[in-house]
Structures are given as C-alpha cells and as structure tokens.
VMD Tcl script that builds the backbone (N, CA, C; Angstrom):
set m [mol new atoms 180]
animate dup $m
set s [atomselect $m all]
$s set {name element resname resid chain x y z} {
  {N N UNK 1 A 10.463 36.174 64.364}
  {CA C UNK 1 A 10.176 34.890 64.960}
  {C C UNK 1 A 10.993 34.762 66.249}
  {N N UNK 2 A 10.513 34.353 67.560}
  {CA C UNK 2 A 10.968 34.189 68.472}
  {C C UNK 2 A 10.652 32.482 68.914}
  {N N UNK 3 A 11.796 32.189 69.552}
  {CA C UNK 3 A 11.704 30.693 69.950}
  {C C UNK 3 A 11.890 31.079 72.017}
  {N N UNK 4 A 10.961 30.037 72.638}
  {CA C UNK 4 A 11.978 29.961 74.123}
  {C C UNK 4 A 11.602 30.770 75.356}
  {N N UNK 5 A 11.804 31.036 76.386}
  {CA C UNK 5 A 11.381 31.724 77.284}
  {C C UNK 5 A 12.016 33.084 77.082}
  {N N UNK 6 A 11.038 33.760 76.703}
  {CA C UNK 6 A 11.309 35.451 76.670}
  {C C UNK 6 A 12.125 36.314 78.080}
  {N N UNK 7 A 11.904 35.274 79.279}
  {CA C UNK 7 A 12.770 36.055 80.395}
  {C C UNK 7 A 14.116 35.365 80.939}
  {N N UNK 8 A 14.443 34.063 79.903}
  {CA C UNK 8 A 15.859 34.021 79.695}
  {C C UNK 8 A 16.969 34.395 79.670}
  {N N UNK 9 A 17.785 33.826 80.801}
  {CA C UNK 9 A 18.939 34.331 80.988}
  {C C UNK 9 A 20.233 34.425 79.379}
  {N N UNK 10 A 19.993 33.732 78.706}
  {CA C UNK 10 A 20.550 33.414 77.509}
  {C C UNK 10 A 19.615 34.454 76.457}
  {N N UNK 11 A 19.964 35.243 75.674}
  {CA C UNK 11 A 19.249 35.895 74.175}
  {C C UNK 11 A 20.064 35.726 73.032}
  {N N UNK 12 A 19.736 35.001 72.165}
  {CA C UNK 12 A 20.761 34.938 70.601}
  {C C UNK 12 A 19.688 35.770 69.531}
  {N N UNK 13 A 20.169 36.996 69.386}
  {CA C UNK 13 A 20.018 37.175 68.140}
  {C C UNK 13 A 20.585 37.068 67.206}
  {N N UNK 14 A 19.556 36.625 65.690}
  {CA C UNK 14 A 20.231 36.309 64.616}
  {C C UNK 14 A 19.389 37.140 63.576}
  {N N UNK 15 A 20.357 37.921 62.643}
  {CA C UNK 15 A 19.743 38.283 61.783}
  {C C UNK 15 A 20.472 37.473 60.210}
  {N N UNK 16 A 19.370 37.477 59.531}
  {CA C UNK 16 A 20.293 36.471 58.317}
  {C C UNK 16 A 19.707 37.020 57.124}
  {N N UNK 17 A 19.613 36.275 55.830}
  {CA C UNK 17 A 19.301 36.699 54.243}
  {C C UNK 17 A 19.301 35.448 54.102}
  {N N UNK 18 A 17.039 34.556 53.766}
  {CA C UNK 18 A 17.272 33.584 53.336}
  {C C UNK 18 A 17.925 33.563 52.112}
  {N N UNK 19 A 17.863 34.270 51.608}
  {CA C UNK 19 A 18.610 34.265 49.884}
  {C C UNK 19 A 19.901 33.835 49.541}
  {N N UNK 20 A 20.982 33.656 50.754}
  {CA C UNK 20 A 22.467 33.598 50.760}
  {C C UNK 20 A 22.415 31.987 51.107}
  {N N UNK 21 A 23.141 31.435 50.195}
  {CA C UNK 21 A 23.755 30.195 50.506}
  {C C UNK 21 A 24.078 29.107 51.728}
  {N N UNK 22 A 25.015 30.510 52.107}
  {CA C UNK 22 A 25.686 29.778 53.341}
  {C C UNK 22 A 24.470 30.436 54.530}
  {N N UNK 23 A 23.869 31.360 55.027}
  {CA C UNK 23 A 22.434 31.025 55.839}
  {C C UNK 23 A 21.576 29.107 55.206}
  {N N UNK 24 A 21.560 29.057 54.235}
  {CA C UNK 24 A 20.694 27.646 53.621}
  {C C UNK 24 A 21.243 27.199 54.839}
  {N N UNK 25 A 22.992 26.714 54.678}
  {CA C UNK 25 A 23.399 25.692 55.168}
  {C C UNK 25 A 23.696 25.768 56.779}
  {N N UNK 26 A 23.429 26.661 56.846}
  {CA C UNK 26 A 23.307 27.167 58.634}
  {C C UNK 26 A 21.798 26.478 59.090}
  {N N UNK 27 A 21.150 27.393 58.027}
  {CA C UNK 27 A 19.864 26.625 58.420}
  {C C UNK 27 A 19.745 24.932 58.375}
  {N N UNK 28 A 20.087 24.151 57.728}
  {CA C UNK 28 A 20.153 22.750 57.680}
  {C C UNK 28 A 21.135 22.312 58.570}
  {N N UNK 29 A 22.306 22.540 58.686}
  {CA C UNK 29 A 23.120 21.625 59.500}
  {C C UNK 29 A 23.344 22.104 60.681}
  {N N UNK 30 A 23.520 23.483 61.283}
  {CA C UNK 30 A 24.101 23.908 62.426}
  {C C UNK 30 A 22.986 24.314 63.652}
  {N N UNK 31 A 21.804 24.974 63.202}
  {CA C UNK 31 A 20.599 25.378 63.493}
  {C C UNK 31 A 19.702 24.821 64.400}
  {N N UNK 32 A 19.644 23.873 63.890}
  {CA C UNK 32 A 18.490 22.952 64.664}
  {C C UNK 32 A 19.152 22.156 65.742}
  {N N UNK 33 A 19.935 21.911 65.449}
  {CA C UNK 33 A 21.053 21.163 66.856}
  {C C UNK 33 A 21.345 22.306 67.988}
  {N N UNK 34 A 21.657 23.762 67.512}
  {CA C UNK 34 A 22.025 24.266 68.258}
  {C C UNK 34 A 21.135 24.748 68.930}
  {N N UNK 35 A 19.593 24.822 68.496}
  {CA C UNK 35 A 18.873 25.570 69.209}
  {C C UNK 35 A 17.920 24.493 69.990}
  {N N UNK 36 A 17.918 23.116 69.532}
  {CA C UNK 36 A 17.218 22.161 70.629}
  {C C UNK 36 A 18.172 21.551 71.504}
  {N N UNK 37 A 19.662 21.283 71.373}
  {CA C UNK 37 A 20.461 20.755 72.264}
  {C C UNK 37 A 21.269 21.884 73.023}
  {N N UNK 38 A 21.888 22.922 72.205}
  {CA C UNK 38 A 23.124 23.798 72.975}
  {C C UNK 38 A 21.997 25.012 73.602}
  {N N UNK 39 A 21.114 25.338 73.198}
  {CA C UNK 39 A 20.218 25.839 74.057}
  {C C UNK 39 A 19.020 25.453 74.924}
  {N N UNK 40 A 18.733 24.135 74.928}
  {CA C UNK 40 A 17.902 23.670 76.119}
  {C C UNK 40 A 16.745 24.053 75.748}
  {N N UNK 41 A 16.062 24.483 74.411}
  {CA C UNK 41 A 14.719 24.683 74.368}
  {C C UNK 41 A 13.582 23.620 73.960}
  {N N UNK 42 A 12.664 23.274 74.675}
  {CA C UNK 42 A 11.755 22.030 74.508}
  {C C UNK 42 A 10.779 22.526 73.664}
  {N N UNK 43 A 10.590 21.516 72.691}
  {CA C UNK 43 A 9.861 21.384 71.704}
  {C C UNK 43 A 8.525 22.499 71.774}
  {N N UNK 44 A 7.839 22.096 72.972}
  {CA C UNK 44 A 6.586 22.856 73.294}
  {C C UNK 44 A 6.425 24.555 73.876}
  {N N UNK 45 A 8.094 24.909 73.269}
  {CA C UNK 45 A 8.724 26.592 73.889}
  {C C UNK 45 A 8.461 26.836 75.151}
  {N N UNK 46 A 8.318 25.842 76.404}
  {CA C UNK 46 A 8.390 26.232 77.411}
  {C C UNK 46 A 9.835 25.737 77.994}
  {N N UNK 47 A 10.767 26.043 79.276}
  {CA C UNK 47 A 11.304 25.907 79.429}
  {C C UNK 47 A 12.666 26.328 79.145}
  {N N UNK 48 A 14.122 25.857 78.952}
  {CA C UNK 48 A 15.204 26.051 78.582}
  {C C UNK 48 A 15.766 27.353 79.313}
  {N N UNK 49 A 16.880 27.232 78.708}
  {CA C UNK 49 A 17.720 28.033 79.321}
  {C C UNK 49 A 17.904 29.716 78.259}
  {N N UNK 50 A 17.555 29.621 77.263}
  {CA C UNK 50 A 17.934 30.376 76.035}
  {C C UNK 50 A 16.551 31.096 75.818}
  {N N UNK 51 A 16.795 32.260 74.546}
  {CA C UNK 51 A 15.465 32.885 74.226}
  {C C UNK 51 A 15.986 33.041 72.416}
  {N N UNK 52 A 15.250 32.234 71.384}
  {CA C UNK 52 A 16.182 32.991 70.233}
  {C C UNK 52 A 15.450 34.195 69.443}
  {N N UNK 53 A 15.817 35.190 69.159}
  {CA C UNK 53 A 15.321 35.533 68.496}
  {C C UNK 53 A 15.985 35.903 66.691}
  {N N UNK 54 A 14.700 36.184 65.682}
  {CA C UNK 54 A 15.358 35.795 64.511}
  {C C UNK 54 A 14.643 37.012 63.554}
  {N N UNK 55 A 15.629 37.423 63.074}
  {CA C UNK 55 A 14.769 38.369 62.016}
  {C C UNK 55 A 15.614 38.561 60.573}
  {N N UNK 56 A 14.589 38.198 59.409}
  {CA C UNK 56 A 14.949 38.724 57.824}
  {C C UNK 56 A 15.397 39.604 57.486}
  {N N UNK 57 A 16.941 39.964 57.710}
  {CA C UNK 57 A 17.592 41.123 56.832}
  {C C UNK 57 A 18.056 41.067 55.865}
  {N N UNK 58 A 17.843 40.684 54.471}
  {CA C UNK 58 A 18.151 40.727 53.623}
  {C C UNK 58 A 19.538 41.483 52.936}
  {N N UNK 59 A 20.204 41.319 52.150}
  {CA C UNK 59 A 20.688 42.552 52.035}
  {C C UNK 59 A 20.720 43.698 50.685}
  {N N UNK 60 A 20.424 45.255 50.855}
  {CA C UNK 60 A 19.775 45.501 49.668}
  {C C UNK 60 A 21.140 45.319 48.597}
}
mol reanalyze $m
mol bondsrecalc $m
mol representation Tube
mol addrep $m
C-alpha cells in the first residue's frame, strides 16, 4: 500500500506485523496523525510533502 506523491521529497517506509499488539496501537493512535498532519498528505493523495509506503511483514 502506498499513500502520497510517489516523486516526494520525503519516503517513510514501514514494514509492520498486523498480528503484534503494539503495531494495533501504532495503528490507532500514532498513524493517522502522523501521516495526515506531520506529513502533509491530502485526503485525495494528491499533494504533500511525503510518500508512505507500507508493507506486511509478518514475522515467521
């Protein structure tokens, strides 16, 4: 899953394990603030300053 302008000066990758706890609570409290306010990305993925990208690593 990618969020944001792909030729962004800013790239966050994140790799996580929905299965782990503390990802949950990343996902609920820290997440969504950080990626519509501390990265500047508008609702409609145009714009901002950031690019996120996100991928399921589980761990075996």
């Amino acid at each position: 899953m990618t969020q944001g302008r792909a030729d962004a000066p800013v790239v966050m990758i994140e790799y996580s394990d929905f299965q782990c706890p503390y990802r949950g609570m990343f996902a609920r409290d820290t997440e969504p603030e950080l990626i519509h306010a501390a990265l500047l990305i508008r609702q409609d993925g145009r714009g901002g300053r950031a690019h996120h990208v996100h991928s399921d690593r589980p761990e075996a």
